[in-house]
C-alpha positions as CSV (number, residue, x, y, z in Angstrom):
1,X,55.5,-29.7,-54.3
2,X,55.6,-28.3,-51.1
3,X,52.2,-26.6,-50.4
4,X,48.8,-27.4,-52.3
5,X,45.9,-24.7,-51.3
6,X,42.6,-26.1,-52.7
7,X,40.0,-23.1,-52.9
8,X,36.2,-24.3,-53.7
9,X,34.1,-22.0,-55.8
10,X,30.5,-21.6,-56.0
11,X,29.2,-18.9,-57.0
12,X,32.5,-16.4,-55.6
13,X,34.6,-16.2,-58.3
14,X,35.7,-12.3,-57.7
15,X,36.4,-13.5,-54.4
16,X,38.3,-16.5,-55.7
17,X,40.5,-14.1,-58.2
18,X,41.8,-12.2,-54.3
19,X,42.3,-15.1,-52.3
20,X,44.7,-16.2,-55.2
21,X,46.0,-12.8,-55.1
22,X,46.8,-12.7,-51.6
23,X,48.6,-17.0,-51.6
24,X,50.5,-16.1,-54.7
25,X,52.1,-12.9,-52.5
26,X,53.0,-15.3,-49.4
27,X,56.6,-16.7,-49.1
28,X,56.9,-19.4,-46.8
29,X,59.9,-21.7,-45.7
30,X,60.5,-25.7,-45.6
31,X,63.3,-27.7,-44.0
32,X,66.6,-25.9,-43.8
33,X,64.8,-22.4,-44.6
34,X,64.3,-23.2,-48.0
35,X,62.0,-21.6,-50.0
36,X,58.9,-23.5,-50.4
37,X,56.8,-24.2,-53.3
38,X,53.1,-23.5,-53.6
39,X,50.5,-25.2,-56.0
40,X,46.7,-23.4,-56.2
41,X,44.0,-25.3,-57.9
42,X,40.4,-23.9,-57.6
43,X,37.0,-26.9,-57.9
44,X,34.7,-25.1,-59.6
45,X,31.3,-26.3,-58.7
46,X,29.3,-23.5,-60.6
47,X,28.2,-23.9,-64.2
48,X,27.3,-20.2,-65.0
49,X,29.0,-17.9,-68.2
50,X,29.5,-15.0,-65.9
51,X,32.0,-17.4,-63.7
52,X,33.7,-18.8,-66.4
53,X,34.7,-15.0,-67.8
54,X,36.1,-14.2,-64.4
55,X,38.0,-17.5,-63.8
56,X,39.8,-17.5,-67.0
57,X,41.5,-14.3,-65.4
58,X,43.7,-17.0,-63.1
59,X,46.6,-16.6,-63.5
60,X,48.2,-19.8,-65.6
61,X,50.0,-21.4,-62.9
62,X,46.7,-22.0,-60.9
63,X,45.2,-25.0,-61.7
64,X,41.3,-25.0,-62.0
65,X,39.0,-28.3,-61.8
66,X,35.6,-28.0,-63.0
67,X,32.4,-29.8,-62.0
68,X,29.7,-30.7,-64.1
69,X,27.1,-29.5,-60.7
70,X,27.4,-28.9,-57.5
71,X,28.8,-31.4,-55.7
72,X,29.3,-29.9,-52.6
73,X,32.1,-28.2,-50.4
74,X,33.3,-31.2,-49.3
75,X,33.3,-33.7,-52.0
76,X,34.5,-31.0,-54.1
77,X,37.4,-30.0,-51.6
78,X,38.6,-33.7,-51.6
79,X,38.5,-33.6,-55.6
80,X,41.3,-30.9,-55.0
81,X,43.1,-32.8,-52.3
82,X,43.2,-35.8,-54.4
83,X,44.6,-33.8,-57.7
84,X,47.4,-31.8,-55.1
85,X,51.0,-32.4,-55.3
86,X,52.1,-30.8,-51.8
87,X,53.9,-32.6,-48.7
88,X,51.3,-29.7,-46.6
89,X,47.9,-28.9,-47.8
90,X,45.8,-26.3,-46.8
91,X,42.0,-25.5,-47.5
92,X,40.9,-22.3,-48.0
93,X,37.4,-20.2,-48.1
94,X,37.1,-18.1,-51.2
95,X,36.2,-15.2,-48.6
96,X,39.6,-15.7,-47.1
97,X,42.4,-13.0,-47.5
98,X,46.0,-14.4,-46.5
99,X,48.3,-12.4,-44.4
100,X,52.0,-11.9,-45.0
101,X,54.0,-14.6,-42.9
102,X,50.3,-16.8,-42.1
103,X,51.7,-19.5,-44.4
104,X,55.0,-19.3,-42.8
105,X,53.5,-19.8,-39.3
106,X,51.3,-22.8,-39.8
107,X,53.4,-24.5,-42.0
108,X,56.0,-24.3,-39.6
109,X,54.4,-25.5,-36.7
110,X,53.4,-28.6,-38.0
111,X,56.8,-29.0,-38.8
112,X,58.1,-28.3,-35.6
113,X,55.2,-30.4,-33.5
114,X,54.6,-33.9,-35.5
115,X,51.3,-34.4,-32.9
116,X,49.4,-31.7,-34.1
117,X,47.2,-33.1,-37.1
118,X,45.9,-29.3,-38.6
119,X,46.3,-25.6,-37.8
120,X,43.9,-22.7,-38.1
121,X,44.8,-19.1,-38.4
122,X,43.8,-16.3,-36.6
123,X,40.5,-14.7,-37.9
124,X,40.1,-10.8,-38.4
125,X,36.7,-9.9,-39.7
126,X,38.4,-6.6,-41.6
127,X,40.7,-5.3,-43.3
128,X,41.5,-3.0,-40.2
129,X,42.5,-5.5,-38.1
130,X,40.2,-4.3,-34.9
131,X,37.9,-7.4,-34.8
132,X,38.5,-10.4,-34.5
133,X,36.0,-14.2,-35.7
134,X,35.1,-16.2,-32.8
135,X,36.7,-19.5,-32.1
136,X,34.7,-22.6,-33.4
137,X,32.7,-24.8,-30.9
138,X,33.1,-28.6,-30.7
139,X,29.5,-29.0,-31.3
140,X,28.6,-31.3,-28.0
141,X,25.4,-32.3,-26.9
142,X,25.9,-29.6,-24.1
143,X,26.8,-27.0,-26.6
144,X,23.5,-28.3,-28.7
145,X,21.1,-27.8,-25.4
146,X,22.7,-24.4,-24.5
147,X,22.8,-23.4,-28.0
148,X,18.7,-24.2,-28.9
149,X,17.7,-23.6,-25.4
150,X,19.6,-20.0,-24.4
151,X,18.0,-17.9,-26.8
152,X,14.8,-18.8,-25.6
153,X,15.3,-19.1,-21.3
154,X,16.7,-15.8,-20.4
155,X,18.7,-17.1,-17.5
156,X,20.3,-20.1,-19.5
157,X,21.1,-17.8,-22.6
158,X,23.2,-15.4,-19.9
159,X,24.8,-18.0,-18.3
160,X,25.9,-19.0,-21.7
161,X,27.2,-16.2,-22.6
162,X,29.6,-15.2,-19.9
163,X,30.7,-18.3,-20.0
164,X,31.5,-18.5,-23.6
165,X,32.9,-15.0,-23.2
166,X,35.6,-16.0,-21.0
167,X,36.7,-18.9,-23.2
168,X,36.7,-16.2,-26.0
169,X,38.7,-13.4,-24.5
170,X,41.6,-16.1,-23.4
171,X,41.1,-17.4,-27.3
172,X,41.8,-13.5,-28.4
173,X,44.2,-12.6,-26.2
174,X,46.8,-15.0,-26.4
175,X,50.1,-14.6,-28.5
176,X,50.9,-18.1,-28.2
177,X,49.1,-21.2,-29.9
178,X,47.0,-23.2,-28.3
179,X,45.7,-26.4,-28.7
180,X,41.3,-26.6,-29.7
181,X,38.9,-28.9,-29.6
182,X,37.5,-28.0,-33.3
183,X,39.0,-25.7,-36.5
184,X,37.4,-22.9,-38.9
185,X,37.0,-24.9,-42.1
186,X,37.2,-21.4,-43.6
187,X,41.4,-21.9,-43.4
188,X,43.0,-25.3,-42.6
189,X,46.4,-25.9,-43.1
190,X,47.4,-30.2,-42.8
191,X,50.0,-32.7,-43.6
192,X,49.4,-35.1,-46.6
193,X,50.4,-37.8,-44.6
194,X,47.8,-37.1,-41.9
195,X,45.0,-36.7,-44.3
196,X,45.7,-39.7,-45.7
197,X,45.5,-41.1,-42.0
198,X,42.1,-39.1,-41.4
199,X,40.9,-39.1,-44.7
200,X,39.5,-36.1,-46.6
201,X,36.0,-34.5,-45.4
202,X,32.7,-36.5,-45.4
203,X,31.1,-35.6,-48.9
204,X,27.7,-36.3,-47.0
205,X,28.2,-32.9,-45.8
206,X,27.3,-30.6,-48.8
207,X,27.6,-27.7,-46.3
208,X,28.1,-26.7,-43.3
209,X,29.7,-29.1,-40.0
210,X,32.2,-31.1,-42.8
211,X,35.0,-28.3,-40.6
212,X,33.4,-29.8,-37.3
213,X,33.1,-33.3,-38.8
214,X,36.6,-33.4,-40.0
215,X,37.8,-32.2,-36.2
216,X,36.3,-35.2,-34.4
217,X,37.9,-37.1,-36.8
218,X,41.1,-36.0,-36.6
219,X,41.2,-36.0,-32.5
220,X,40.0,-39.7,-32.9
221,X,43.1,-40.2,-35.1
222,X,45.1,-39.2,-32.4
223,X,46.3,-35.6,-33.7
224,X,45.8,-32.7,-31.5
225,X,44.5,-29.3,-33.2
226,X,46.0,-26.5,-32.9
227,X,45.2,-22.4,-33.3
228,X,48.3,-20.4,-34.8
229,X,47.1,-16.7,-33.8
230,X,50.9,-15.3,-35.7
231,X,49.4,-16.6,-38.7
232,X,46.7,-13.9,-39.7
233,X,44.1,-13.8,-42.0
234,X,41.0,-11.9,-43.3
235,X,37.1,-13.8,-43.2
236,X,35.1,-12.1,-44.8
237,X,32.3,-13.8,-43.1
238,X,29.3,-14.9,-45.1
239,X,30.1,-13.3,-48.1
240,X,30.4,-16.5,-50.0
241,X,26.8,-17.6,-51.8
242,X,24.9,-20.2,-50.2
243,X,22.3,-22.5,-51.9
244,X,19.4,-22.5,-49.7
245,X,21.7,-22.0,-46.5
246,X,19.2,-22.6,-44.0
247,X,18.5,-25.9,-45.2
248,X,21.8,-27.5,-45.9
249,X,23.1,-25.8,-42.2
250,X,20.1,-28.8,-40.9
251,X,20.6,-31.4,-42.7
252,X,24.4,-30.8,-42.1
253,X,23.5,-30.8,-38.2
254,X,21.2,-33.7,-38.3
255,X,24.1,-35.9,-39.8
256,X,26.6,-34.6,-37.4
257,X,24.9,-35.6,-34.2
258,X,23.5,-39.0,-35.5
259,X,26.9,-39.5,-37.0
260,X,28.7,-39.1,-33.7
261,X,26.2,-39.9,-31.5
262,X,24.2,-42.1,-33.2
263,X,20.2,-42.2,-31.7
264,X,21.1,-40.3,-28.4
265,X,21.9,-37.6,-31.1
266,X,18.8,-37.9,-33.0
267,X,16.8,-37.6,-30.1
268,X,18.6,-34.5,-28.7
269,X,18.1,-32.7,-31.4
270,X,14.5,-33.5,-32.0
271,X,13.8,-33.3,-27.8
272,X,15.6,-30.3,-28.0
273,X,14.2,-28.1,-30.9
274,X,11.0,-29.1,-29.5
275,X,11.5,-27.5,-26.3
276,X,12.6,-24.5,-27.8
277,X,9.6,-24.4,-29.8
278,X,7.8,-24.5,-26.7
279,X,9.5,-21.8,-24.6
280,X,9.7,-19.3,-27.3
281,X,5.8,-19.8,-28.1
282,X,5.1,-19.7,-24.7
283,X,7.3,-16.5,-23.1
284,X,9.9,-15.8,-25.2
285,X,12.7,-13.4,-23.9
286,X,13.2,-10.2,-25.0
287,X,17.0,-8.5,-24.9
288,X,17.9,-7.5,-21.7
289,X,15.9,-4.1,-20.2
290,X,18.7,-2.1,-21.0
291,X,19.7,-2.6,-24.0
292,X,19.4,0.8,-26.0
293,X,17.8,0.1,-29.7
294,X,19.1,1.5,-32.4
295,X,16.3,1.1,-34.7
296,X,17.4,0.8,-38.5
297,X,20.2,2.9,-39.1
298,X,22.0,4.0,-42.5
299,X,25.5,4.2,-41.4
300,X,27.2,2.7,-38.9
301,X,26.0,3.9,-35.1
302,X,28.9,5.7,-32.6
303,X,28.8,3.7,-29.4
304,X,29.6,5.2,-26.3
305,X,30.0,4.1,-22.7
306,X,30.5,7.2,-21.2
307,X,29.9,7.3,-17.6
308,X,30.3,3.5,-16.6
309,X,33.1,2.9,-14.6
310,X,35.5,-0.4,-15.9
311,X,38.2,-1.8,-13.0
312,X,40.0,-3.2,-16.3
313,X,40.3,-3.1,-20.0
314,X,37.2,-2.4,-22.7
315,X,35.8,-5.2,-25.1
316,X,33.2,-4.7,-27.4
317,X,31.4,-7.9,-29.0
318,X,28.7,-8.0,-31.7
319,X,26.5,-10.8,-32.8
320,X,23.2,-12.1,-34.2
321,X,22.2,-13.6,-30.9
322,X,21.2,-11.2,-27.6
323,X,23.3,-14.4,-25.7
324,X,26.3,-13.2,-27.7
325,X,27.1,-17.1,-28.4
326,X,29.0,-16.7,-30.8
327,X,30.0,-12.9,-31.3
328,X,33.0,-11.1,-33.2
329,X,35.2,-9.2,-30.2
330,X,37.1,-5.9,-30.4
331,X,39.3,-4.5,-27.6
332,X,39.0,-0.7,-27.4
333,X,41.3,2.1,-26.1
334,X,38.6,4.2,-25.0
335,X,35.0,4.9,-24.1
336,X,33.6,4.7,-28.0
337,X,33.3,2.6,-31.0
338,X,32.2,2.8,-34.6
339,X,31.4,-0.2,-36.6
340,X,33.9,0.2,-39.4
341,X,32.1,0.8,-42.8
342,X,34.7,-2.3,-44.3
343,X,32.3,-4.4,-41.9
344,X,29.1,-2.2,-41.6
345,X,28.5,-2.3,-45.6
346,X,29.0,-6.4,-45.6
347,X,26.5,-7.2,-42.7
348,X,23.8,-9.1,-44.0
349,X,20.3,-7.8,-43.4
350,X,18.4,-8.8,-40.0
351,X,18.8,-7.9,-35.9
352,X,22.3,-7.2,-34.6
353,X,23.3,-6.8,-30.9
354,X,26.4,-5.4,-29.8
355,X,27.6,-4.8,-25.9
356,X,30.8,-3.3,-24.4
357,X,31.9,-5.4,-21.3
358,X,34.3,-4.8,-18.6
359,X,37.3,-7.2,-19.0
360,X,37.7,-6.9,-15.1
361,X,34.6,-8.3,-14.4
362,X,33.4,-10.2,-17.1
363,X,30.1,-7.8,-17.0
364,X,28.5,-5.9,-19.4
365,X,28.2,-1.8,-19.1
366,X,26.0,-1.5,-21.8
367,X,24.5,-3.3,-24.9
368,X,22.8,-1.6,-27.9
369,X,20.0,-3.6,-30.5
370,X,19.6,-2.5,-34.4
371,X,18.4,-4.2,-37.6
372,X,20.3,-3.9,-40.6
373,X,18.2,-3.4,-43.8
């Protein structure tokens, strides 16, 4: 077999049903330009009826794995790796809608640079195509402090966000891959033999930072990463079901730093969440002056910049933080927006920010608040 895509389900089996949809349409090409061959098998890590009527709609070819409980995301992903037949694996959120040519792309330039370890796609948020994911953060110690610490010193969380911004815009704009320090464990593509170099995620990560983990892991190994933005997909962020999210996105955390830097990672993150603790008890920030609220709206809001002047091209971001760290991006052809209802009607309830900034300049022309019921 050429290509093994291992899809975990929890939970998402109507999302499951179009990722497979959307593989099972995707031609892609081997040595020579032959016509590869692709294997799907789905880890089932629910236990519920309602799942089982809507997985027994695969189509026969797919080959599904069921788990007594929930084992995980990762230790059920490596079940899938382990029971894969392909030369190229790739991993693959149920959320996830596959482009035409994506696996083409990836699969080809691991074939054509034998130092890269694992690709990632580029990430569109829609169906439209207009917004684009952000790129994943090697979660440092530096990223940790800026990360607890900007939302709750003004100052620091603006300096964070224009200089994540720039990193961004280069990350959105480019046509050409680029090599990353960390991949979207929502689509991995990978060679068997380098996963059996690297070795398959850490199962102590039931969820969240196993993408992150695997990263480090694979840069130690000696493999360089690499982002393949002619290979497309769709993330349908957050739409997959989480099990207590908040908690397992902690625990998953706590590992990582005292995994990779063992009690000077501890301590960061305790020093750290203690600080912010402090400042946002003590004078926490409030959005910048000028940012217009929205209140609640019902449908998504028009957003126009008339009357600022741009020396360069239009960008609009939107995010759960007022830093913008990390925010979806969208580069605009003229003085307005709308949220597309394909993404307004998936946004999950709570405060939104969104801001239009000058790609000249790097600043911001004007920045809008609401909270999604």
């Amino acid at each position: 077999m050429d290509l093994s895509a291992v899809i975990v389900n929890y939970r998402s089996a109507a999302d499951v049903l179009g990722a497979v949809a959307s593989l099972r349409e995707q031609p892609f090409f081997v040595e020579n330009d032959q016509p590869g061959n692709l294997e799907i098998l789905i880890v089932d890590n629910s236990s519920f009826d309602e799942e089982g009527k809507l997985l027994a709609q695969l189509p026969s070819q797919v080959k599904l794995l069921r788990n007594e409980t929930n084992l995980g995301y990762g230790a059920a992903a490596n079940r899938g790796f382990r029971e894969s037949t392909g030369r190229y694996l790739c991993v693959l959120n149920p959320d996830v809608r596959v482009l035409p040519g994506a696996l083409n792309a990836m699969v080809k330039h691991l074939s054509l640079y034998p130092e890269v370890g694992a690709v990632t796609p580029r990430f569109w948020w829609h169906e439209e195509r207009q917004f684009m994911m952000p790129p994943n953060d090697d979660p440092t110690l530096p990223f940790l402090a800026l990360t607890r610490l900007g939302p709750v010193i003004a100052g620091l969380g603006r300096l964070h966000g224009r200089w994540w911004l720039r990193r961004a815009v280069a990350y959105w704009r480019t046509s050409q891959p680029l090599s990353v320090a960390a991949l979207c464990g929502a689509c991995i593509v990978t060679r068997r033999s380098s996963l059996e170099k690297v070795g398959g995620f850490d199962p102590a990560y039931f969820l969240y930072y196993e993408d992150a983990d695997w990263s480090r892991r694979f840069r130690a190994a000696g493999y360089r990463l690499a982002y393949v933005p002619d290979a497309e997909v769709i993330h349908y962020y957050n739409q997959t079901p989480k099990s207590d999210p908040h908690r397992s996105a902690s625990a998953s955390e706590a590992r990582f730093y005292a995994k990779h830097y063992g009690r000077r990672g501890k301590a960061a993150l305790a020093i750290l969440d203690r600080l912010a603790a402090f400042y946002a008890r003590r004078r926490a920030p409030v959005p910048p002056c000028d940012m217009i609220s929205l209140g609640q709206p019902e449908k998504p809001p028009l957003l126009r910049i008339d009357g600022c002047q741009a020396k360069g091209g239009l960008l609009l971001e939107v995010s759960h933080s007022w830093t913008f760290v990390p925010a979806t991006g969208a580069f605009l052809d003229g003085p307005e927006c709308e949220i597309p209802p394909s993404i307004w009607d998936r946004l999950q309830p709570g405060p939104y920010y969104a801001r239009v900034v000058d790609l000249a300049t790097f600043k911001p022309l004007r920045s809008w608040s609401w909270r999604k019921n």
